[in-house]
C-alpha positions in Angstrom: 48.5 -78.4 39.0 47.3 -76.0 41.2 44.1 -76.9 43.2 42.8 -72.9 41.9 42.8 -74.5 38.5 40.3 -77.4 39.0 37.4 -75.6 39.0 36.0 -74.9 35.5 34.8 -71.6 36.0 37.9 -70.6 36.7 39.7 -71.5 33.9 37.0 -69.8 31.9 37.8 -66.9 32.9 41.2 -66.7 32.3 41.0 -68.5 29.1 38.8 -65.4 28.1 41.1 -63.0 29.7 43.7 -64.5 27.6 41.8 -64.5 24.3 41.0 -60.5 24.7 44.4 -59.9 22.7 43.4 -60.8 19.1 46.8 -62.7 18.4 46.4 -65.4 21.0 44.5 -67.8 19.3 47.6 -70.0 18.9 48.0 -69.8 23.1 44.4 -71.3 23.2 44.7 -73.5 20.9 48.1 -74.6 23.0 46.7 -75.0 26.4 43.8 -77.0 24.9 46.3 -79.6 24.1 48.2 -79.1 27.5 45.8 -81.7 29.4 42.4 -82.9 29.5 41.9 -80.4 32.4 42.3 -78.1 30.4 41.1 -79.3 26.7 37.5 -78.7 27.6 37.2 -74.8 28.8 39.9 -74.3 26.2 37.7 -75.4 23.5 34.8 -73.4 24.6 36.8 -70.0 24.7 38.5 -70.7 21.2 35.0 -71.5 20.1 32.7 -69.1 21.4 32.8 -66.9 18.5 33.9 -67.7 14.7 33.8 -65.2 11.8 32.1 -67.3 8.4 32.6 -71.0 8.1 35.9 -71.6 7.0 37.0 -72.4 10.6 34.4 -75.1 11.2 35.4 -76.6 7.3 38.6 -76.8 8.3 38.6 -79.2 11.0 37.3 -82.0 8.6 39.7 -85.0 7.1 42.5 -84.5 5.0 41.3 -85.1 1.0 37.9 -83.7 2.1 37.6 -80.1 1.9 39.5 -78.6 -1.2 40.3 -75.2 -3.4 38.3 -75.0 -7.0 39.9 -73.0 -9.6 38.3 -69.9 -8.2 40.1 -70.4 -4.8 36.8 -71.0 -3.2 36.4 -73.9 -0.3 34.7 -77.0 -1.8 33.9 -80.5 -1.1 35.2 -83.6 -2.7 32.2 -85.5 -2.0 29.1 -85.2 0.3 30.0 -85.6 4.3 29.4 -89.0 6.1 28.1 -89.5 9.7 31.4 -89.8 11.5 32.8 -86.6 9.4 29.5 -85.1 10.5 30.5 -86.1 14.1 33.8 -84.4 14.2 32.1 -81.0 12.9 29.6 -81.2 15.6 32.3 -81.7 18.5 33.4 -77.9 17.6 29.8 -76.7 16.2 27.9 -77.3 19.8 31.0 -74.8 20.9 29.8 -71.7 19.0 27.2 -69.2 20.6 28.2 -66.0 18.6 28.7 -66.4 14.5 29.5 -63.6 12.2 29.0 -63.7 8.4 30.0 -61.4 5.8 29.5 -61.0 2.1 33.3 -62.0 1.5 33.1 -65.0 4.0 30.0 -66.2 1.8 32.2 -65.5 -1.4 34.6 -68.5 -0.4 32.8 -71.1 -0.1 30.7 -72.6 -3.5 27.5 -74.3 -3.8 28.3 -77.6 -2.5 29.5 -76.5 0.5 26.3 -74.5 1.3 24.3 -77.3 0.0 25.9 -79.9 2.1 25.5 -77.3 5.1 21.6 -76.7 4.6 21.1 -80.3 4.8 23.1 -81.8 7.7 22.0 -84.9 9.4 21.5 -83.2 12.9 18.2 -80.3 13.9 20.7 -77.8 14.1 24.1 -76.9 12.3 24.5 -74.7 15.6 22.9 -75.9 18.6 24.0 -73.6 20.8 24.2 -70.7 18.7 22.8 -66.8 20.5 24.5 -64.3 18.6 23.8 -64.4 14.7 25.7 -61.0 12.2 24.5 -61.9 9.1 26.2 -59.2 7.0 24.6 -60.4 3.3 21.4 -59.0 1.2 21.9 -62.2 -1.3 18.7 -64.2 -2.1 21.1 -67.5 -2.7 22.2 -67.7 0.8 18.7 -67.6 2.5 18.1 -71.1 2.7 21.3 -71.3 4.5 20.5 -68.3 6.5 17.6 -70.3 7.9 19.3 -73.3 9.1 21.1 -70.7 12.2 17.9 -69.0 12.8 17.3 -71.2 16.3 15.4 -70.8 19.4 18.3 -69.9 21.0 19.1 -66.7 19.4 19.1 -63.9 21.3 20.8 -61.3 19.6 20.4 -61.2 15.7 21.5 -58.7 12.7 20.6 -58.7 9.5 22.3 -56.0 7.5 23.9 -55.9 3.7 27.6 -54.7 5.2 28.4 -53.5 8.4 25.7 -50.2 7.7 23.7 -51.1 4.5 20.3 -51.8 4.6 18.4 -54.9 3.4 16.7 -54.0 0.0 12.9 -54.8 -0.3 11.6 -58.0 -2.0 9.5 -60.5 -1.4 12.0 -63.6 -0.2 13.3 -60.8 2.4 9.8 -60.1 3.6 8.6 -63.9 3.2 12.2 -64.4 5.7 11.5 -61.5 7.9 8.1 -63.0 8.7 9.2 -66.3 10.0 11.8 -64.2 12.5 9.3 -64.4 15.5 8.0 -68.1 15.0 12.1 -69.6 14.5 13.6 -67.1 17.1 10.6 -66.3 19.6 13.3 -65.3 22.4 14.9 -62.6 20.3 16.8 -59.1 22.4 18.8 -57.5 20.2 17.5 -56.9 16.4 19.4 -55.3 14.3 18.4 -54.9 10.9 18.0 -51.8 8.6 14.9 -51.9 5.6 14.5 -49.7 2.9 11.3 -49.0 1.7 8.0 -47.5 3.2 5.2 -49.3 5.1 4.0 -51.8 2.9 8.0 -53.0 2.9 8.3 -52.9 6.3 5.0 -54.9 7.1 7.1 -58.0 8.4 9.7 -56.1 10.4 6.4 -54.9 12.3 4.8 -58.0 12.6 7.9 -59.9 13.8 8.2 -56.6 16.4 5.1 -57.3 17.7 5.4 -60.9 18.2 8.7 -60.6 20.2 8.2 -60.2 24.4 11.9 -59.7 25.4 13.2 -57.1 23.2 15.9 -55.0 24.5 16.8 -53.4 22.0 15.6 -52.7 17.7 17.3 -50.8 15.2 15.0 -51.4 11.8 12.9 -49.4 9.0 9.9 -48.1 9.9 7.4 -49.4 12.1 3.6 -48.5 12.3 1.2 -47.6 15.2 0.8 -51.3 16.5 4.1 -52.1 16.6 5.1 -48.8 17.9 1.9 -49.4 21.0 3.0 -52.9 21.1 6.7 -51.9 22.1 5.7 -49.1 24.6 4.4 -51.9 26.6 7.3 -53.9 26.7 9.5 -53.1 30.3 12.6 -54.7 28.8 13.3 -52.4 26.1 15.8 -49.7 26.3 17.0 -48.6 22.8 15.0 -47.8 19.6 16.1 -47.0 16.4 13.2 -46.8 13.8 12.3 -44.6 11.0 9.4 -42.3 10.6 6.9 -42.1 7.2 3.7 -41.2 6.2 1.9 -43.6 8.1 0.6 -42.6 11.3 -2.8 -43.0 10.8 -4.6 -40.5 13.7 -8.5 -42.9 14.1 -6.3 -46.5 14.8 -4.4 -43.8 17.9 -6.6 -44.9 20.7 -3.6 -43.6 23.2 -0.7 -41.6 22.5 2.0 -44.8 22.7 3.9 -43.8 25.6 7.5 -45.5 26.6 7.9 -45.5 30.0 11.3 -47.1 30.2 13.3 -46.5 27.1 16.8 -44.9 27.4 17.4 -44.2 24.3 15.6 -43.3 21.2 16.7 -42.4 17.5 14.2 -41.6 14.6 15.0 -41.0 11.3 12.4 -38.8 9.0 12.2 -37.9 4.9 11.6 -34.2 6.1 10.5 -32.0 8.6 7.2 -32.2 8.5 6.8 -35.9 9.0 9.5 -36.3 11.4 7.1 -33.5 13.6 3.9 -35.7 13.0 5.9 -38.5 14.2 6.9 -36.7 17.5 3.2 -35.7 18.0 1.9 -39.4 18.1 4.5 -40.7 20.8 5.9 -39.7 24.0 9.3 -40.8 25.9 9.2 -39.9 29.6 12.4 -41.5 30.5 14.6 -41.1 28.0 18.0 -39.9 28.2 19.4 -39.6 24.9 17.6 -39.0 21.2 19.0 -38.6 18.5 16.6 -37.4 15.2 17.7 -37.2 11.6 16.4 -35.6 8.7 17.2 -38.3 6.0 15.8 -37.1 2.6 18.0 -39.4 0.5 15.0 -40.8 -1.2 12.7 -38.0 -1.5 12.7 -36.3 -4.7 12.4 -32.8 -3.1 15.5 -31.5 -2.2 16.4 -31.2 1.6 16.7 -27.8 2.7 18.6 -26.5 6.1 16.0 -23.2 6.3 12.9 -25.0 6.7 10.6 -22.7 8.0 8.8 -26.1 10.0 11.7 -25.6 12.1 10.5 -23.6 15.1 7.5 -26.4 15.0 9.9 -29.4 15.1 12.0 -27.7 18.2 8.4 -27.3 20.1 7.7 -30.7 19.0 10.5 -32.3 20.3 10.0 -30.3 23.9 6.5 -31.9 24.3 7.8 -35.4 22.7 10.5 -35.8 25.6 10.8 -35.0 29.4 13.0 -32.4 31.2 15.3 -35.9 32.1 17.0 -36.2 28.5 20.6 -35.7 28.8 21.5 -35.8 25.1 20.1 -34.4 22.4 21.2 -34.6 18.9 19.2 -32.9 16.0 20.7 -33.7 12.6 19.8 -32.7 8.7 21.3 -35.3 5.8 21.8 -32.8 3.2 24.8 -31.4 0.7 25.1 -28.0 1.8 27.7 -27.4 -1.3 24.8 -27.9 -3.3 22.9 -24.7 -2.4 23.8 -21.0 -3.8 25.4 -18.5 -2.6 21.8 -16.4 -2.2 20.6 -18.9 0.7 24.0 -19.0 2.4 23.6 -15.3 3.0 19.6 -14.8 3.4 19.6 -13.3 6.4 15.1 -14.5 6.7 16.8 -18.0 7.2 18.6 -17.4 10.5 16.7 -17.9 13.6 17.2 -16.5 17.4 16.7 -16.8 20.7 12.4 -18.0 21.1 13.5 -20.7 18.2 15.5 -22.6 20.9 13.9 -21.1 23.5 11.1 -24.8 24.1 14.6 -26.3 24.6 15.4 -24.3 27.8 13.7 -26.7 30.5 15.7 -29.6 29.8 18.3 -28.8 32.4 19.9 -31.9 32.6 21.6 -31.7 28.7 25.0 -33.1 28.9 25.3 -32.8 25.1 23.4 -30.9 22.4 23.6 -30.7 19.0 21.4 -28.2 16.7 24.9 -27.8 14.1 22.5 -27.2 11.0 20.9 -24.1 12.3 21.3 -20.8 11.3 22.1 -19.5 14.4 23.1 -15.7 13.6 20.6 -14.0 14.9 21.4 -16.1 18.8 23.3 -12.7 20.3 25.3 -12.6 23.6 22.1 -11.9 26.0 20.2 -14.8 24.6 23.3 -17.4 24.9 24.2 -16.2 28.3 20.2 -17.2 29.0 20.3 -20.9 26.9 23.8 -21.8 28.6 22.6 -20.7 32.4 19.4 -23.4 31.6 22.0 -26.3 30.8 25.1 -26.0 33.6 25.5 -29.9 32.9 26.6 -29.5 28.9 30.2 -30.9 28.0 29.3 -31.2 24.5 27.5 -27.8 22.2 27.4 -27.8 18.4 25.2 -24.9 17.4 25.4 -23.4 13.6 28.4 -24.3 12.2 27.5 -27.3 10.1 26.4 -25.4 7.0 28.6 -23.0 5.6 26.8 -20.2 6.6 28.2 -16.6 5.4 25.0 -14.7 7.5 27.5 -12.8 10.2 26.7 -14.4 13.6 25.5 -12.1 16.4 27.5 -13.9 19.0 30.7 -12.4 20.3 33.7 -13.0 22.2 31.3 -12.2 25.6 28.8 -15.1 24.4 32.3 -17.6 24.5 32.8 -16.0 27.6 29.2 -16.6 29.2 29.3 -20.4 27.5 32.6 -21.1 28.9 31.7 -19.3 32.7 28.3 -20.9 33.2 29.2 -24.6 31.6 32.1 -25.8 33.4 32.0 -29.4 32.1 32.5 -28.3 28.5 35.2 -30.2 26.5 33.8 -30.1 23.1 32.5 -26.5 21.3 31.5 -25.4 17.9 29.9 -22.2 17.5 30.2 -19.6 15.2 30.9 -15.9 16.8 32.6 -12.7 15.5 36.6 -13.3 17.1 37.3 -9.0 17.6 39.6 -8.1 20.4 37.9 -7.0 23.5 38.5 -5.5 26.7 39.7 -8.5 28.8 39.6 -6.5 31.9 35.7 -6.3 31.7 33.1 -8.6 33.1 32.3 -11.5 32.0 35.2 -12.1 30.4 37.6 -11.4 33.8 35.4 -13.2 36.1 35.3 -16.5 34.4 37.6 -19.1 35.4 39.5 -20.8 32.4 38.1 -24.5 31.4 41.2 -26.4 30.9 38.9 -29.7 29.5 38.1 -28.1 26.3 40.6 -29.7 23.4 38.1 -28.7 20.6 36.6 -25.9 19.0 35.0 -25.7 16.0 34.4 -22.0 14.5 32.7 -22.5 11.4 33.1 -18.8 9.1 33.1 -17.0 11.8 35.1 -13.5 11.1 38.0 -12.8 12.8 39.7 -9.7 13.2 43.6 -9.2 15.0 44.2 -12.9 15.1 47.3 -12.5 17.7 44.3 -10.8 20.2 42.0 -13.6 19.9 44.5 -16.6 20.3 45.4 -14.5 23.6 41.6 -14.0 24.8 41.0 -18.1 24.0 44.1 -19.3 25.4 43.1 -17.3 28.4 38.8 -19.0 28.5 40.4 -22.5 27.5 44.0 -22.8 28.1 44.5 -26.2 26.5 43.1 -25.2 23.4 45.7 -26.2 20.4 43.9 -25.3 17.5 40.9 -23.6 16.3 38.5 -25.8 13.4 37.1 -23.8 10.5 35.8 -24.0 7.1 38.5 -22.9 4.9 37.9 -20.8 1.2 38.7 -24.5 -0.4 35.4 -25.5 0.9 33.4 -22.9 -0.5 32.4 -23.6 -4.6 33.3 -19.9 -5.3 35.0 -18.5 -2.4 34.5 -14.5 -1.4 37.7 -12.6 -0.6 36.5 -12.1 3.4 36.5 -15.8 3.5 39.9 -16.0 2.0 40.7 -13.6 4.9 39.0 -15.6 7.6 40.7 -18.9 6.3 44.4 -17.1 6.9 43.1 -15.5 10.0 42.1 -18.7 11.6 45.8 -20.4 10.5 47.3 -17.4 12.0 45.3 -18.2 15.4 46.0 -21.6 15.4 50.2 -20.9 15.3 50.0 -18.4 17.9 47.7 -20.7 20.6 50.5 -23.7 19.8 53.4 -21.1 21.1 50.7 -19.9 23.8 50.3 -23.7 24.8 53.9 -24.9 24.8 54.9 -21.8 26.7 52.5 -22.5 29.2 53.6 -25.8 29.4 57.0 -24.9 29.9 56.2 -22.9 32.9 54.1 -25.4 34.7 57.4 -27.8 34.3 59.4 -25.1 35.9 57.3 -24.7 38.8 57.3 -28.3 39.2 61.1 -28.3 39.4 61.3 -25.6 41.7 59.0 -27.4 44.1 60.5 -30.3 44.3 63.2 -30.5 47.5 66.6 -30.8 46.6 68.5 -33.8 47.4 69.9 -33.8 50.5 73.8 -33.5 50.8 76.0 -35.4 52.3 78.2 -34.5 55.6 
């Protein structure tokens, strides 16, 4: 051997490089048996991180471990010391563990019993990474033997996404978080319910020092203080209620070093109180949701709050926030024609205009607006404010049928003063224009944008506009619009827009390829010939 390979760090490494493609397990498992040199590190890698318990189980002696009826992993009879002693030789290997509902669902009761109880302080000594992926009351007990000391990053969720549902043995476990993992980083764990649910999510929040980063429910104003104090954390995902109480405020909390933020509200109006009671100086990305899943008001797009919540969110962040992402959870299909086309609903240019400072956007997202009454003059003035944006979805979320102000120049004034652009959707009305005219023939195409989403705009002389876009963007493929389909009970100019769109999109593929085409045969023609022999 080699005298590279003695050193075990070494072999560590490319152990783990090794294990990075998902189908060589069986190589590991291979050069663990190669030589004791190698047995050890080998071990480690294979073991670092195990999906449910079946992998652990199998390692015990044949006529132990068997099938029931049901196909689930059972025991024959409770473990002895050395059978204990052979688990533990792999178990003191694991530091990450995930555990989902159908992991749980193969193994019985005696198995978790058997578990609960082994001989040793710890079923995983060495365990830092916990996914618990299970709501079920049953498996707590079990759930409790791998909540160590040594846990540093921990998630609790029912499923990759669901939240855990409110009870008392959740918020009995919830509470004990801090005291059996005081060293916690990374929580991860989404709770239904209000405040009074969430009262041991905030009380384990404020017991924890090193937190990094916390996705969970909703948190009050001490936990809130308590984790504007903390240096080490950088991401925040929480959810905003009734519940900021104005006389316990005796300081705005203020995070000094968080990077990014995301806040989830029932409504408008809450999510705007929440914004007035905290401040993030530092923060490059947020991302705010309008989540009325629970409420029993319907969620409307055209709240007239809205103005307030884009001034809210201008004093709430500094000019350094990069991304910005402003999002309403509703079912637009659900709202009637009449609001679709209230023209009251749409807002303009001083709506966005608190926005305009933050000149550092790299990506912004305001999709659920009603953005027709935005014209070319007051684009031109939002786009020059953010040079840096590569991503801009503006009004095209909602199926809209109020006839956008913006034009073929507004495209033109996005596309000249935002160079980094890749990603669009905007609504505008696609007429023919006069292509020698400024701005359209002083701005330089953007070859990076690949997507454009239209929303109902109207279109008029579809083989006109797939020239004047092919021209602004020339790698531009296709064109993204609501179609008639989506529409309940479609009206015939939507009918019109839907084939004018599909008309677009084949002429900018034979636009494309025939641009491609030529940029091949200039290539060729560059290229010297081969030289001939004498």
């Amino acid at each position: 051997m080699h005298v590279c390979l003695f050193p075990t760090e070494i072999l560590l490494d490319i152990f783990t490089t090794i294990l990075k493609n998902p189908r060589s397990c069986a190589t590991i498992a291979a050069l663990a048996r190669t030589c004791r040199t190698f047995k050890e590190p080998a071990l480690d890698v294979l073991w670092h991180h195990v999906n449910g318990f079946k992998p652990l189980l199998s390692c015990l002696p044949e006529g132990v471990l068997k099938r029931t009826r049901e196909g689930k992993l059972s025991l024959e009879r409770p473990l002895i010391a050395k059978e204990w002693t052979v688990l533990s030789q792999y178990a003191h290997r694991i530091h990450s563990l995930t555990i989902s509902s159908s992991e749980l669902d193969q193994i019985n009761d005696r198995v978790v019993q058997a578990l609960i109880h082994m001989p040793s302080s710890a079923l995983l000594p060495k365990l830092q990474s916990l996914q618990w992926l299970d709501d079920r009351e049953s498996f707590f007990p079990l759930l409790c033997t791998l909540l160590l000391p040594t846990i540093r990053e921990l998630t609790l969720r029912c499923g990759r996404l669901g939240p855990w549902a409110p009870s008392f043995a959740t918020s009995a476990l919830l509470g004990s978080l801090a005291a059996r993992c005081p060293f916690v980083r990374l929580f991860n764990c989404g709770y239904k319910g209000d405040l009074e649910d969430s009262d041991a999510v905030c009380e384990a929040a404020c017991n924890w020092r090193e937190l990094a980063h916390l996705t969970t429910g909703v948190l009050d104003t001490q936990a809130l203080a308590h984790l504007a104090s903390l240096p080490s954390l950088k991401f925040l995902d929480f959810r905003s209620f009734n519940f900021v109480d104005d006389a316990r405020l005796h300081a705005i909390p203020t995070f000094n070093g968080i990077e990014e933020v995301s806040i989830s509200a029932p409504s408008h109006s809450l999510l705007i109180r929440c914004l007035k009671n905290v401040s993030f100086l530092c923060c490059r990305s947020a991302e705010l949701r309008i989540d009325g899943s629970n409420s029993e008001v319907p969620l409307l797009p055209y709240d007239p709050m809205i103005p307030d919540l884009i001034v809210s969110i201008s004093e709430c962040f500094s000019s350094t926030l990069e991304q910005l992402n402003v999002n309403t959870d509703f079912d637009s299909s659900t709202l009637h024609e009449d609001a679709l086309t209230a023209a009251r609903f749409a807002f303009g240019f001083h709506a966005i205009a608190p926005l305009l400072p933050f000149s550092r956007l790299t990506q912004l997202s305001l999709n659920w607006l009603c953005t027709s009454y935005v014209d070319d003059d007051a684009l031109k003035n939002m786009v020059q404010s953010w040079p840096r944006l590569e991503v801009f979805y503006f009004g095209t979320a909602t199926r809209w049928l109020v006839p956008p102000s913006l034009t073929f120049i507004g495209l033109a004034h996005l596309i000249q003063h935002c160079r980094h652009l890749y990603r669009i959707a905007i609504p505008f009305r696609a007429f023919g224009i006069d292509t020698n005219s400024k701005p359209f023939s002083a701005t330089i195409p953007n070859k990076n944008v690949t997507s454009l989403f239209v929303g109902l705009s109207p279109i008029d002389d579809a083989e006109a506009v797939a020239c004047q876009l092919h021209a602004l963007m020339p790698n531009l493929t296709d064109v993204g619009h609501w179609s008639w389909q989506d529409l309940g009970q479609p009206r015939q100019s939507v009918v019109a827009y839907d084939n004018g769109w599909n008309r677009v999109d084949d002429y900018l593929q034979v636009l494309t390829k025939s641009a491609k085409m030529r940029e091949e045969l200039k290539g060729s023609q560059k290229s010297p010939l081969p030289a001939r022999r004498l």
